[in-house]
C-alpha positions as CSV (number, residue, x, y, z in Angstrom):
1,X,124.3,130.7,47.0
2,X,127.9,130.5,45.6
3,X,129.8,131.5,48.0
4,X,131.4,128.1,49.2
5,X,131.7,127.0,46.0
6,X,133.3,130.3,44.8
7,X,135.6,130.0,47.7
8,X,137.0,126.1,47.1
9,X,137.3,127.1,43.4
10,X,139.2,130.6,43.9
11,X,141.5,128.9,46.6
12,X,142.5,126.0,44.3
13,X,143.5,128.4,41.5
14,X,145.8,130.5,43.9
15,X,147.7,127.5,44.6
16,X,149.0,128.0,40.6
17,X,150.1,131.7,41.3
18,X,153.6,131.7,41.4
19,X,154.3,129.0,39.2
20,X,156.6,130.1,35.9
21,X,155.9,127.3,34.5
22,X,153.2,124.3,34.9
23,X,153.5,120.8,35.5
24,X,151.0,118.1,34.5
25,X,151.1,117.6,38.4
26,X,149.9,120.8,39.4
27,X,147.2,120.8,36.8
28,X,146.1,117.9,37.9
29,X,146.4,118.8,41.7
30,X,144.2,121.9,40.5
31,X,141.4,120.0,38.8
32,X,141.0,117.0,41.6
33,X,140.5,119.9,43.6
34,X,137.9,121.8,41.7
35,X,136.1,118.3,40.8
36,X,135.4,117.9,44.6
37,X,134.2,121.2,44.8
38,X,131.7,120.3,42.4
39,X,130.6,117.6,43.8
40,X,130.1,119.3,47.0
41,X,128.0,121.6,45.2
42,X,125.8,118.8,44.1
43,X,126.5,119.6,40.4
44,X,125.2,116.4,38.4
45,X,128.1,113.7,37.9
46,X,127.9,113.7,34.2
47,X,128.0,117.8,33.9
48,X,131.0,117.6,36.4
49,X,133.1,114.8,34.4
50,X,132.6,117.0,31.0
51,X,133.7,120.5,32.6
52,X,137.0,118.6,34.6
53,X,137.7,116.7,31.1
54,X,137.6,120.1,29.2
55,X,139.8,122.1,31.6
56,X,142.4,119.6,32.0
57,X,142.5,118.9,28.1
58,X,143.3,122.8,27.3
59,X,145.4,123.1,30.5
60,X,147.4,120.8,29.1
61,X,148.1,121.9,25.7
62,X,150.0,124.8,23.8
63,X,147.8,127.8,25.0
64,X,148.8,127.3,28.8
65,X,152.7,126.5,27.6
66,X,153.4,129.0,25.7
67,X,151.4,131.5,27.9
68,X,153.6,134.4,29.5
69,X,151.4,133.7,32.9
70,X,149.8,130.3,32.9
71,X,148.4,130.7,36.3
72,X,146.3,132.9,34.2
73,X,145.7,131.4,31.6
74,X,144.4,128.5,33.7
75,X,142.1,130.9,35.3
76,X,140.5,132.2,32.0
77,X,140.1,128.3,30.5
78,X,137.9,127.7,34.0
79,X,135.9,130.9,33.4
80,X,135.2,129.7,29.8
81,X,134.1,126.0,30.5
82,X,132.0,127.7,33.7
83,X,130.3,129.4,31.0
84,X,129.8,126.9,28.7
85,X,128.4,124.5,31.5
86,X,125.5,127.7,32.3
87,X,125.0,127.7,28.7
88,X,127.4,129.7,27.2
89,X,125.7,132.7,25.0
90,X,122.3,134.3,27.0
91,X,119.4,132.9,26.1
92,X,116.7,135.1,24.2
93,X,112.9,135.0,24.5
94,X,111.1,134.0,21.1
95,X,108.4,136.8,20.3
96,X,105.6,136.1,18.4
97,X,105.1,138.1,15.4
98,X,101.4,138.9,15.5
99,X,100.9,139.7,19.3
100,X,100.4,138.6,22.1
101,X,103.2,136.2,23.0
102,X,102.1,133.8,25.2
103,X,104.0,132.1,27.9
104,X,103.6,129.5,29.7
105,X,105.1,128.6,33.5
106,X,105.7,125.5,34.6
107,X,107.0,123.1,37.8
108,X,107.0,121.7,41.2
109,X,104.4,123.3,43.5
110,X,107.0,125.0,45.8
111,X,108.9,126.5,43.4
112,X,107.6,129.7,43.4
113,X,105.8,130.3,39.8
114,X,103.2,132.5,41.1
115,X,105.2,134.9,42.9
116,X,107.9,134.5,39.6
117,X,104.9,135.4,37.7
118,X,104.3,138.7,39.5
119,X,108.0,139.3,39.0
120,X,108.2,138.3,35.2
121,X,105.2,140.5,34.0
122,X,106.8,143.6,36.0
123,X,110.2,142.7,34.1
124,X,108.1,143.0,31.0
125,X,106.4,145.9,32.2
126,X,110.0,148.2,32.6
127,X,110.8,146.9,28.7
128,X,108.0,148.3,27.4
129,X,105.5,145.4,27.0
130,X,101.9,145.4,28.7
131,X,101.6,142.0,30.0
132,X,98.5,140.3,31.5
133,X,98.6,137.4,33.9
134,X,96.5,134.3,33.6
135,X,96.0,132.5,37.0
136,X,95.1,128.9,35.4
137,X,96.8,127.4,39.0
138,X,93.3,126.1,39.7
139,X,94.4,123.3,42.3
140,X,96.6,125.0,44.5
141,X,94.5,126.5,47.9
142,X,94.1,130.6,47.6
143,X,96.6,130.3,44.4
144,X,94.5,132.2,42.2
145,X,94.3,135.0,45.5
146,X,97.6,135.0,45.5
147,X,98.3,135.2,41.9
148,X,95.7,138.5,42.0
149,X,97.4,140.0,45.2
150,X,101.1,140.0,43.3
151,X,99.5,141.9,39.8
152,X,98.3,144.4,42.2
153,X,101.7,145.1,43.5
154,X,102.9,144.4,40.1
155,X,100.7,146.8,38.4
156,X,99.4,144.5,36.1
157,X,95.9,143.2,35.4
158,X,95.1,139.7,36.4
159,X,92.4,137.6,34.2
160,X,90.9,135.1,36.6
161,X,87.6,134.1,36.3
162,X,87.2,130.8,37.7
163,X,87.9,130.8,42.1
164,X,90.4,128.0,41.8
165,X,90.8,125.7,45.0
166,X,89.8,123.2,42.5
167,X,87.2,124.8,41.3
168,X,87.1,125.6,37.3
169,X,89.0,123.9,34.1
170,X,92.6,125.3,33.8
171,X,92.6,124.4,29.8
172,X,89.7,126.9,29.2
173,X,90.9,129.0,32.0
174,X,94.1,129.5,29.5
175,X,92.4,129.6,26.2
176,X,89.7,132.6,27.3
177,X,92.8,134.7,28.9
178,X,95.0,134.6,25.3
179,X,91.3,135.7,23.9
180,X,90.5,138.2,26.2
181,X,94.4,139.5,25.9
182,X,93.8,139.9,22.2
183,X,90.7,141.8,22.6
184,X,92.8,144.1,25.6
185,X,95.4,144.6,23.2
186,X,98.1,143.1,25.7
187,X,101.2,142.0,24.0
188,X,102.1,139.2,26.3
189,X,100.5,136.5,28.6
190,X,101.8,134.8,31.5
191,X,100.1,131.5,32.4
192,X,100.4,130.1,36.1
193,X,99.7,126.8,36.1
194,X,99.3,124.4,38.7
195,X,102.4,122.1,40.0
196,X,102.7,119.0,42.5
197,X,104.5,118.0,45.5
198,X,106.1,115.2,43.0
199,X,105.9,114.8,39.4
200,X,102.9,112.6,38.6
201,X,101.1,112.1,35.3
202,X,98.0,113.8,36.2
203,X,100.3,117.1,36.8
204,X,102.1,116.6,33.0
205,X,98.7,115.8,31.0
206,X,97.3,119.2,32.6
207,X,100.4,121.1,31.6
208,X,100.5,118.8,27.7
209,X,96.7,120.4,27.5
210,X,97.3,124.0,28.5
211,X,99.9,123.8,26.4
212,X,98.4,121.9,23.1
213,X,95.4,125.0,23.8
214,X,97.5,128.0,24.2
215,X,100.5,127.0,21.6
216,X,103.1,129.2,23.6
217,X,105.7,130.6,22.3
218,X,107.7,129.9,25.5
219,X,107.4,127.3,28.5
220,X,109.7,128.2,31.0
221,X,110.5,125.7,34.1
222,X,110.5,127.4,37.1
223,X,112.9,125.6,39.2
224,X,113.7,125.9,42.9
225,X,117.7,126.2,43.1
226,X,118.4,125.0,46.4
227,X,116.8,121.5,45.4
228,X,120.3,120.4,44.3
229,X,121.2,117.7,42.1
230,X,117.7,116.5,41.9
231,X,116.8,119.5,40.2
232,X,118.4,117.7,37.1
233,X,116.2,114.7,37.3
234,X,112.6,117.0,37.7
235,X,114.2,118.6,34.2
236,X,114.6,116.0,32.4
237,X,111.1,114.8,33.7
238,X,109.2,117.8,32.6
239,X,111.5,117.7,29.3
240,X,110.3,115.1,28.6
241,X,106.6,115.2,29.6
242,X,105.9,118.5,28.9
243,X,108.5,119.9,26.9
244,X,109.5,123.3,28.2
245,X,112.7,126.3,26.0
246,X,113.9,127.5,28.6
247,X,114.7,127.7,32.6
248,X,113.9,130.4,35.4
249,X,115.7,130.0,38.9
250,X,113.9,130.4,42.1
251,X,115.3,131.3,45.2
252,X,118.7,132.1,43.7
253,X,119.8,134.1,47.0
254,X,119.7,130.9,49.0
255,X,122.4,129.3,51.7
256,X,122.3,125.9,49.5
257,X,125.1,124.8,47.4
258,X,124.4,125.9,43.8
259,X,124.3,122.8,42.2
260,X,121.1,123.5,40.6
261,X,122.2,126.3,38.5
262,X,125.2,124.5,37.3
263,X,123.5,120.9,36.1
264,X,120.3,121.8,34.4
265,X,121.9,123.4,31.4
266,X,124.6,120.3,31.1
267,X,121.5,117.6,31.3
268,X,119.0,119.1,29.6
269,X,120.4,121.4,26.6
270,X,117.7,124.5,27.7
271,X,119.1,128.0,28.5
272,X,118.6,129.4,31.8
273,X,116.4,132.8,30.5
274,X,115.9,134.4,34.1
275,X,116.9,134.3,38.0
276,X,114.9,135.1,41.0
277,X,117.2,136.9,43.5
278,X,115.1,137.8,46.6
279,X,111.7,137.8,48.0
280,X,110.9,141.4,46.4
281,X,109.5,142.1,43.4
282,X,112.2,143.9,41.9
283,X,114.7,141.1,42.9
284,X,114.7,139.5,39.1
285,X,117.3,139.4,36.2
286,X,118.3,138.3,32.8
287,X,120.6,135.4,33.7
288,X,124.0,136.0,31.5
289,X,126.4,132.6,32.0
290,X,129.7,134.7,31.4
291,X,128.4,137.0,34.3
292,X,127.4,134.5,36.6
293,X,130.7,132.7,35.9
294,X,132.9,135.7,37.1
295,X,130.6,136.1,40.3
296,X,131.5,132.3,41.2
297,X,135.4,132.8,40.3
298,X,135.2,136.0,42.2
299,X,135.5,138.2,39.8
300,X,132.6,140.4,40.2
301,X,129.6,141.8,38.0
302,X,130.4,145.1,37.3
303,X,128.0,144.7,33.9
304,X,125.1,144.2,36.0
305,X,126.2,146.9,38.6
306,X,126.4,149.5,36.0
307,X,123.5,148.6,34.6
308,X,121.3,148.7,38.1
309,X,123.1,152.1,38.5
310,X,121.8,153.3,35.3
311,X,118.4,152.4,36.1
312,X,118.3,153.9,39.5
313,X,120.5,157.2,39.2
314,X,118.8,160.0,37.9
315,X,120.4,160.9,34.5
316,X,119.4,164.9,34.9
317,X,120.7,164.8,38.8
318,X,124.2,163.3,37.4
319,X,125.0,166.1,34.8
320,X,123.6,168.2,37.1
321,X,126.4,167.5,40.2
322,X,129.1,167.2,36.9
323,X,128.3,171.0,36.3
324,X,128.8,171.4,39.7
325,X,131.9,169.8,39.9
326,X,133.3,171.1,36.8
327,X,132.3,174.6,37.8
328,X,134.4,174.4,41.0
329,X,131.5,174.9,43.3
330,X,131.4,173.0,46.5
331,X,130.1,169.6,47.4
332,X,127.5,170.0,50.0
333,X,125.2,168.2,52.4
334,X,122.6,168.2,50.4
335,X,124.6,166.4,47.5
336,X,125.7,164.1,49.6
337,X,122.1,163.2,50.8
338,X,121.0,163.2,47.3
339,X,123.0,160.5,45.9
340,X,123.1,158.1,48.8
341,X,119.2,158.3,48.0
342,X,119.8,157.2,44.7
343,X,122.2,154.7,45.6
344,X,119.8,153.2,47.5
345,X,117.4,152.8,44.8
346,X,119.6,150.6,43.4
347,X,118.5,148.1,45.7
348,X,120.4,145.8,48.8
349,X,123.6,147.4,49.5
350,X,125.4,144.9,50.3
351,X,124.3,142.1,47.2
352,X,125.7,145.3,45.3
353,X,129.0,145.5,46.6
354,X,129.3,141.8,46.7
355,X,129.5,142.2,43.0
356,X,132.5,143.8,43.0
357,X,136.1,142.3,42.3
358,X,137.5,140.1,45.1
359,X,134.7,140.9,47.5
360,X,134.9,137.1,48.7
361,X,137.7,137.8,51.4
362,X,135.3,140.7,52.7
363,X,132.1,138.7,52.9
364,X,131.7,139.0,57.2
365,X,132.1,142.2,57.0
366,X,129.7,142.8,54.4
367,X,127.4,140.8,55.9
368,X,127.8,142.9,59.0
369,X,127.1,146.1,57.4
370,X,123.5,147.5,59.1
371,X,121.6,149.2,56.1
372,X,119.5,151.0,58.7
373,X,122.6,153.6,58.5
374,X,121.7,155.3,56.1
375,X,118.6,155.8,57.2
376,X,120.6,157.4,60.5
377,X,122.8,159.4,58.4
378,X,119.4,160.7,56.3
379,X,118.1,161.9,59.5
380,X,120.8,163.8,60.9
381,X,120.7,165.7,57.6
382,X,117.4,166.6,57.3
383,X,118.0,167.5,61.3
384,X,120.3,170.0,60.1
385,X,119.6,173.6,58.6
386,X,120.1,174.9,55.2
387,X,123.2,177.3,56.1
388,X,124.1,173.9,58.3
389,X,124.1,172.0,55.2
390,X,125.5,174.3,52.8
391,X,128.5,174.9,55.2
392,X,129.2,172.1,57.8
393,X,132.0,174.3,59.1
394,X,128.8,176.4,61.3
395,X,128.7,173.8,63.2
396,X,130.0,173.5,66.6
397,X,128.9,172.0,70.0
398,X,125.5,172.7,70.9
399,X,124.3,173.0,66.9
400,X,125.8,169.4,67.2
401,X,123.7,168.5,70.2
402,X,120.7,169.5,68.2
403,X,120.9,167.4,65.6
404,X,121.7,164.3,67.3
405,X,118.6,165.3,69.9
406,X,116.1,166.0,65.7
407,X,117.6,162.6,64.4
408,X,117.1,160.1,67.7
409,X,121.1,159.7,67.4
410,X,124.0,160.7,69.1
411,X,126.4,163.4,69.0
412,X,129.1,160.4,68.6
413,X,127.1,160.0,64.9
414,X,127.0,163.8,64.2
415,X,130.7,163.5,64.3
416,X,131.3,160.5,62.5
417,X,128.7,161.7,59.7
418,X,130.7,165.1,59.5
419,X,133.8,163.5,59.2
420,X,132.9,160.9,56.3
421,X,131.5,163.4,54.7
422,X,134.3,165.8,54.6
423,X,136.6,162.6,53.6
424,X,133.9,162.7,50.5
425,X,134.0,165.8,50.0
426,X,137.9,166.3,49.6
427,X,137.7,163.2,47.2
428,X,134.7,165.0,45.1
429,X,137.0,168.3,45.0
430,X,139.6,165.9,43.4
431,X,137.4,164.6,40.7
432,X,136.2,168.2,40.2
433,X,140.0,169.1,39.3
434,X,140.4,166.2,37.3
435,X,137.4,167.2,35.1
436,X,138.5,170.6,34.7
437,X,141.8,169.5,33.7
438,X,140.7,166.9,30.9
439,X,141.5,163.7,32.8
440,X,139.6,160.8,34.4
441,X,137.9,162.1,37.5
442,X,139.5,160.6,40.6
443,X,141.9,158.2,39.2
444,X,145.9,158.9,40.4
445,X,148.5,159.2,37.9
446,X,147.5,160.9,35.0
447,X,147.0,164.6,33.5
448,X,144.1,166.2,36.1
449,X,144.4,163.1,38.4
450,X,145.8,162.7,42.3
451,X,149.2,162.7,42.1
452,X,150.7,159.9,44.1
453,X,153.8,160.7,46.9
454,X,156.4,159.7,44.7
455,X,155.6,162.3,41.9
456,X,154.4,165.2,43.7
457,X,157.6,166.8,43.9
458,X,158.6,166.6,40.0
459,X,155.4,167.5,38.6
460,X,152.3,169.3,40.3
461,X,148.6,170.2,38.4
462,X,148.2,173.6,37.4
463,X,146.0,176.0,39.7
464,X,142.5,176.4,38.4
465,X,141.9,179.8,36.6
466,X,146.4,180.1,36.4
467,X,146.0,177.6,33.5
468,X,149.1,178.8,30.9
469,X,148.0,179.9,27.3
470,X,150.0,179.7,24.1
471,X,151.9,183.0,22.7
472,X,150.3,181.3,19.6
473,X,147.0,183.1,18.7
474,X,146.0,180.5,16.5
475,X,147.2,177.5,18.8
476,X,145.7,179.3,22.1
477,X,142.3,179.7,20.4
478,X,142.8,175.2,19.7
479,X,143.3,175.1,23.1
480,X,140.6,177.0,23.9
481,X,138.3,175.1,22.1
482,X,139.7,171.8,23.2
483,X,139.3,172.3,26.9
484,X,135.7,173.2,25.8
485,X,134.9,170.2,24.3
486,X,136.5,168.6,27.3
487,X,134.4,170.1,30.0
488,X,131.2,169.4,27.7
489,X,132.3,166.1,27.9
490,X,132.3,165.5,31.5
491,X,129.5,167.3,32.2
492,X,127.6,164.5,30.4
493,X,129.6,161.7,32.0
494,X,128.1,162.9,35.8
495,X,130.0,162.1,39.2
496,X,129.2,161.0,43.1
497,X,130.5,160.4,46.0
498,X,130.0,156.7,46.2
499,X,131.8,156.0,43.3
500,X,133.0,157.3,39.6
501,X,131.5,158.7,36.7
502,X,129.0,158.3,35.0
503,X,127.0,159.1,38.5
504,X,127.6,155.8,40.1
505,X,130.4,152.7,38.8
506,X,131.5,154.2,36.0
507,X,129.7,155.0,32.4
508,X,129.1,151.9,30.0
509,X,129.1,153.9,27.1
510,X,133.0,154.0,27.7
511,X,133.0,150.5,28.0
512,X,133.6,148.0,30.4
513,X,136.7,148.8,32.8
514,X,138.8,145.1,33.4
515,X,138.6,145.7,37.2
516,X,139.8,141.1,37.1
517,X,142.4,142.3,39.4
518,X,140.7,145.0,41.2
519,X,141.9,145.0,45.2
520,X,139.8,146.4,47.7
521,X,141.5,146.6,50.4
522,X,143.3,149.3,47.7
523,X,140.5,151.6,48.0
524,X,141.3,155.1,49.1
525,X,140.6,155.7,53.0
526,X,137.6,158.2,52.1
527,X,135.8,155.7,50.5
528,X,136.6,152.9,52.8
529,X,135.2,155.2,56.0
530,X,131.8,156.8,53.6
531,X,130.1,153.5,55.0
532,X,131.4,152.9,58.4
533,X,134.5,150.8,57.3
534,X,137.8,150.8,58.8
């Protein structure tokens, strides 16, 4: 949805890179610039005047003067007022204190608060919480059908006794579904209600009553993104009709300009709590401003990569390949297959490299990239025999032929598979060195790590199991002990083929790498190749 406004925003800024020092001419160049990007955007006038007035005043005083790089600096004042205009800290949900916490949906019909339902109460479902939906959408035709036909998929119950296509009264609809979750012991209720194809007063004095019943602890507008800047005047609307704490984006992964996202927060002072990001069910997140911020400045969202990774790689599967590694075992087919299953668990390939650093210059060929190959490359490995597997090198021509013949491919494929992998499986042989030697798996220029061409002549790694020992009885017994604790401690951290410790990006118990100036086109040529690149 960003991307054209990421694009006009990141190109303005590179026009400062260069500059030793900054003129109130080139800030001002820099800022007319990003104003009509905005505007474009359809980002409310009144949000746009606040965040240009803002930049410009601390572009123009002594931080961005005295800075050693005030290109920089520039860049970091932008990502803070984009920030604050998405409302600065994330917002929290209020809990009630004697259970169930009742919540309470509201908008436009259109905007997608059933399905959003369906997606909320699985959210709440992962964190613990056993939610039941409420289908009080009574007006809307087969919306009480639909409602039940997303908790299915959801796995979560659905309390709808009234038919709806305006059968039934929403209000007591409401009130017997917060009773019968008391009795059920659920700890949270979601209430669809009904919407319109405009705001009217009949729409707001149904929500006023469903909401003077229920008393919810949250009313969350559910607002359709690609609506533009007339998202800001339904918001104030319902503000003011209804009253609602907080705001849920629909349709987030859009074509339309993102002016939605950016003006609701500025007009009405209520957090953005949650985004929609797909048609799936599983296509839902907390919405963090400071991460949304770098995504539109280009900076990626390695925060929310890691934290997908985390949920979709297999915790006892990552120690287990670290032990591998560490061990100086081989990496094999059947790794290989493993974690590109896990990696896709992790959802759309390419919304997950698109949150990576500087991705923006790559986006045609990202959106090039056919997912279906992986689905190829699965098949020509389960094609393949276990000795095949275990030891690529077995196989020549007509073992070839075979598996392109098993897997519906070609033996074009076989080859290209073969040689990816054995780029990937030189690269996991690195790491495996680096984690034997104490160092950061697969990173150059450090103790254990790939040794650039410049340095391999004055210093090389020691061979594994040659490792020199002190004379020192008492300091080779430290040593000892040290490279112990060492190789415990990579074993935990777990390592793949599609990238870093930790079994996928890296490990956030480490923290948060600054990757701000991360290049791809940097990457190694094994990586670049593992998905077909160039």
């Amino acid at each position: 949805m960003f991307n054209n406004l990421s694009d006009r925003i990141t190109a303005s800024l590179k026009g400062l890179r260069g500059h030793g020092r900054l003129t109130e001419a080139d800030v001002d160049k820099t800022i007319r610039e990003i104003r009509r990007a905005l505007l474009d955007a359809d980002v409310a006038v009144s949000v746009v005047r606040t965040f240009t007035a803002a930049v410009r005043e601390r572009a123009l005083g002594e931080e961005v003067s005295k800075a050693l790089n005030p290109a920089q600096q520039v860049v970091k004042i932008v990502n803070d007022e984009l920030v604050q205009v998405l409302g600065g800290a994330t917002g929290e949900l209020h809990w009630a204190k004697n259970p169930p916490t009742v919540i309470m949906l509201a908008g436009l019909q259109g905007a997608g608060k059933t399905t959003l339902a369906g997606k909320l109460a699985q959210w709440m479902k992962s964190e613990g919480h056993t939610p039941l939906l409420v289908a009080a959408d009574l007006q809307r035709p087969n919306a009480v059908n639909q409602l039940q036909i997303v908790g299915e998929r959801a796995g979560v119950p659905v309390f709808a006794p009234e038919p709806g296509n305006g059968v039934g009264d929403p209000v007591l609809v409401a009130m017997n579904g917060v009773s019968n979750a008391q009795f059920s012991q659920h700890d949270v209720v979601i209430v669809d209600t009904a919407g319109r194809l405009g705001i009217d007063e009949e729409m707001m004095q149904q929500a006023r009553d469903i909401r003077d019943a229920v008393g919810p602890h949250e009313t969350l507008f559910v607002v359709d993104a690609m609506i533009g800047q007339d998202a800001a005047r339904v918001a104030e609307a319902f503000r003011d009709g209804v009253g609602f704490t907080g705001v849920v984006l629909s349709k987030l992964d859009g074509d339309a300009r993102g002016g939605a996202a950016l003006s609701i927060t500025g007009v009405t002072e209520r957090p953005i709590l949650f985004a929609s990001t797909g048609e799936g069910l599983g296509d839902f997140e907390r919405f963090h401003p400071d991460r949304m911020a770098s995504r539109i400045l280009d900076m990626g969202d390695v925060m929310t990569l890691i934290e997908q990774a985390e949920k979709a790689f297999d915790q006892k599967e990552a120690e287990k390949a670290a032990a591998k590694l560490a061990s100086g075992e081989d990496f094999t087919l059947d790794d290989f297959l493993t974690q590109m299953q896990q990696l896709k668990n992790m959802g759309n390939i390419k919304k997950m490299l698109g949150m990576l650093p500087n991705m923006g210059q790559y986006r045609e060929a990202l959106e090039s990239f056919d997912e279906r190959e992986l689905g190829r490359i699965e098949a020509m490995i389960h094609s393949m025999t276990p000795a095949e597997r275990n030891d690529p090198k077995i196989i020549n021509g007509s073992r070839r032929n075979r598996i392109a013949k098993g897997s519906g491919t070609t033996v074009q494929a076989v080859n290209q598979l073969l040689e990816r992998f054995k780029q990937a499986q030189q690269m996991m042989r690195t790491m495996g060195r680096g984690m034997a030697g104490g160092g950061m798996p697969g990173m150059p220029g450090g103790p254990g790590m790939g040794m650039g061409k410049k340095s391999r002549g004055k210093q090389q790694a020691p061979k594994q199991g040659k490792k020199a020992k002190s004379k020192n009885p008492a300091k080779a017994a430290r040593e000892q002990a040290e490279a112990a604790a060492r190789a415990k401690e990579s074993a935990g951290q777990g390592g793949s083929a599609f990238g870093g410790a930790g079994g996928a990006f890296g490990s956030g118990a480490q923290g948060t790498p600054d990757l701000s100036d991360f290049d791809p086109s940097q990457l190694p040529p094994d990586m670049k190749k593992l998905f077909g690149g160039r």
